[in-house]
Legacy VTK file of the C-alpha trace (Angstrom):
# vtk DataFile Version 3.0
C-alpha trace
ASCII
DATASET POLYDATA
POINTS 171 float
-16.279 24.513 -54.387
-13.727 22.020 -55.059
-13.692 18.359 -53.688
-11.383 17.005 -51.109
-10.161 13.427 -52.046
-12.381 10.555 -49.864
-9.369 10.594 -47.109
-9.607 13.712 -46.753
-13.655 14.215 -46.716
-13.125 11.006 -43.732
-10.182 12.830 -41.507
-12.468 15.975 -42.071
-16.076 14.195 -40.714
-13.966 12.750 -37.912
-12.670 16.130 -37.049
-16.349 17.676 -37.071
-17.639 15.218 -35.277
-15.018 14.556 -32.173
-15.353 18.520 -32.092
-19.760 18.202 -31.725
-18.970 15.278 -29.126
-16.405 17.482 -27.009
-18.581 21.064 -27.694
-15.270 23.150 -28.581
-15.232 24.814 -31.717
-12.728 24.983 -34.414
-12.858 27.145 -36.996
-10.544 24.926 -39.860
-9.025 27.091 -42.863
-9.886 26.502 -46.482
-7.284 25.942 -48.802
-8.079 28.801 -50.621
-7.667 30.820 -47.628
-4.719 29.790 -46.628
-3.387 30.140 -50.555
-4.654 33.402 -50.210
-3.404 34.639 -47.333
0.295 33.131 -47.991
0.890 33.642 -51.414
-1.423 36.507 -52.721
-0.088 39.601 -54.006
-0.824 42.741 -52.059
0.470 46.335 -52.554
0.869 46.482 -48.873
2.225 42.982 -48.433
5.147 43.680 -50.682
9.226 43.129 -49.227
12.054 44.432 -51.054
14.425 42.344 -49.686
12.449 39.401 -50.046
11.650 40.443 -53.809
15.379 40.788 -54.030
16.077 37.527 -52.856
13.528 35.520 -55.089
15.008 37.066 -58.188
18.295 36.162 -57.253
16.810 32.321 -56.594
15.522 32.766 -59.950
18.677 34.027 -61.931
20.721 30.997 -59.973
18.582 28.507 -60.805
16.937 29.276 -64.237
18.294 27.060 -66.315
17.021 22.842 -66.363
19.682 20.392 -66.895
18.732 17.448 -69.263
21.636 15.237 -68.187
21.365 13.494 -64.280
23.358 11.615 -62.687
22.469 8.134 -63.502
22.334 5.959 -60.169
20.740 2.617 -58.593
19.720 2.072 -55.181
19.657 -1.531 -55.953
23.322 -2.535 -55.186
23.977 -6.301 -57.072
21.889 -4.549 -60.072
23.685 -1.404 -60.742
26.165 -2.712 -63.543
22.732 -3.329 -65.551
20.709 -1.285 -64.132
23.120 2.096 -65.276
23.005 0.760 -68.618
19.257 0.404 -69.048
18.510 3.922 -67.858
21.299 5.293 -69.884
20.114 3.736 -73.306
16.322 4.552 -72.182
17.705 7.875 -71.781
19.301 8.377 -75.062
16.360 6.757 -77.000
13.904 9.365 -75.562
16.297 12.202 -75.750
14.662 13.539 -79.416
11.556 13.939 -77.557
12.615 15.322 -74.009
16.004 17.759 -75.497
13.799 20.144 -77.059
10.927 20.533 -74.326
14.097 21.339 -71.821
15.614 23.677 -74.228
12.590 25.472 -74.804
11.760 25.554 -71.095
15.087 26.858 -70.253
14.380 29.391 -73.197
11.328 30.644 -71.025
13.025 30.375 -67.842
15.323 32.574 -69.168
13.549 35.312 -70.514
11.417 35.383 -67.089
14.723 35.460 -65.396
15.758 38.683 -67.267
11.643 40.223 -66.977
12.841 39.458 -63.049
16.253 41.549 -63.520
14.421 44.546 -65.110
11.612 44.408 -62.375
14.965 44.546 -59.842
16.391 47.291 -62.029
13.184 49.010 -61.708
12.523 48.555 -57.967
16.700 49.257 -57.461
15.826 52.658 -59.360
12.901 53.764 -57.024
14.210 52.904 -54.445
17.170 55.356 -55.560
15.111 58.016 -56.324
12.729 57.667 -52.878
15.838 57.826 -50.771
17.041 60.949 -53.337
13.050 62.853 -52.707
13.787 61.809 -48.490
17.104 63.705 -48.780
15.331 66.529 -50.749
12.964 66.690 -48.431
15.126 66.845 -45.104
17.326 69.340 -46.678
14.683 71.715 -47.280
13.417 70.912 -43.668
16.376 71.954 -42.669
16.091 75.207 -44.833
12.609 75.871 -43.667
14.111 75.514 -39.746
16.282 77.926 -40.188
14.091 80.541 -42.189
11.776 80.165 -39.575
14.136 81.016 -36.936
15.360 84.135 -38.550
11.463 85.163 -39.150
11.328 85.070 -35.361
14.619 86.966 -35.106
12.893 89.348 -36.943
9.634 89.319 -35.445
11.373 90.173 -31.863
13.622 93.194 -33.935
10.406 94.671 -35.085
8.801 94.144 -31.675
11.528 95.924 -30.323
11.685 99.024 -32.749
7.877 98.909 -32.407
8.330 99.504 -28.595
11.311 102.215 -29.402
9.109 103.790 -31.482
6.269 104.014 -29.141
8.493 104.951 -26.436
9.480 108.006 -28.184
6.223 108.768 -29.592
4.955 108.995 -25.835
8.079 111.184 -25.203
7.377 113.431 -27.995
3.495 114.371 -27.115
LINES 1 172
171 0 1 2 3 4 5 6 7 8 9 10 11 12 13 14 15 16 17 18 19 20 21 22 23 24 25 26 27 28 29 30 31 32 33 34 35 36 37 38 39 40 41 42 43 44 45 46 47 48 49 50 51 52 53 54 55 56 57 58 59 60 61 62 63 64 65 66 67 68 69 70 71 72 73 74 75 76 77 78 79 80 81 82 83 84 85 86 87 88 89 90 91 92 93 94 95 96 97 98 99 100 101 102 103 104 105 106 107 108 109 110 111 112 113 114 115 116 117 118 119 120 121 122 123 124 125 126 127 128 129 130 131 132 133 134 135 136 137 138 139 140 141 142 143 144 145 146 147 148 149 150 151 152 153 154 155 156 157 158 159 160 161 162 163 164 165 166 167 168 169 170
């Protein structure tokens, strides 16, 4: 079970206890719970057009940039404080350049994992709507064989009754 930082554990034994003083109950959510029930992954949980719209999030924003915008929010120190961050910046650049370009590198090929996953889902999609058309048309098809089987059914029925008819005439 994990452990809730001391604020926490306080706001929570003040929340128990005002709810024993006042006799309502409150049943309060776990954090895995809540993770759970927001962010797991269920078959029956899944949206195409939200799954569509986080891979296009993803393609538009895959790629880190090293280089900010240098600013100060200190207004008589920006002409030295600019400076400082910018040589800080370019002293530590050895170590940071390569971590971003080999996190961009990863972004990236998750990015395209994300466009063949579309691709995939684009392609059943496709080939669901494809089976329902199938599938009406040869509703439709049945419909109509089924119709002339009772057209048929009533032409037999009638001959049938011709037939006895002169059958009774005959004897």
């Amino acid at each position: 079970m994990a452990v809730n930082s001391p604020m926490v554990q306080d706001l929570l034994h003040r929340i128990r206890s005002e709810q024993t003083a006042s006799g309502e109950t409150c049943e309060l959510v776990s954090f895995q719970d809540f993770w759970d029930t927001k962010y797991a992954a269920k078959d029956t949980d899944f949206s195409e057009p939200a799954f569509l719209s986080d891979v296009q999030l993803l393609l538009a924003n895959n790629q880190l940039a090293y280089y900010q915008p240098l600013t100060s929010y200190h207004e008589g120190a920006s002409g030295l404080v600019k400076p400082a961050k910018r040589a800080i910046r370019k002293g530590v650049a050895f170590l940071f350049l390569p971590l971003v370009a080999a996190q961009n590198n990863i972004n990236l090929a998750i990015a395209r994992l994300f466009i063949h996953v579309r691709c995939y889902v684009n392609r059943d999609k496709s080939e669901r709507d494809r089976l329902a058309l199938h599938a009406r048309e040869l509703e439709t098809r049945l419909d109509v064989q089924r119709q002339q089987i009772e057209a048929l059914q009533a032409q037999v029925k009638a001959l049938t009754e011709r037939l006895d008819a002169q059958q009774k005439g005959d004897a």
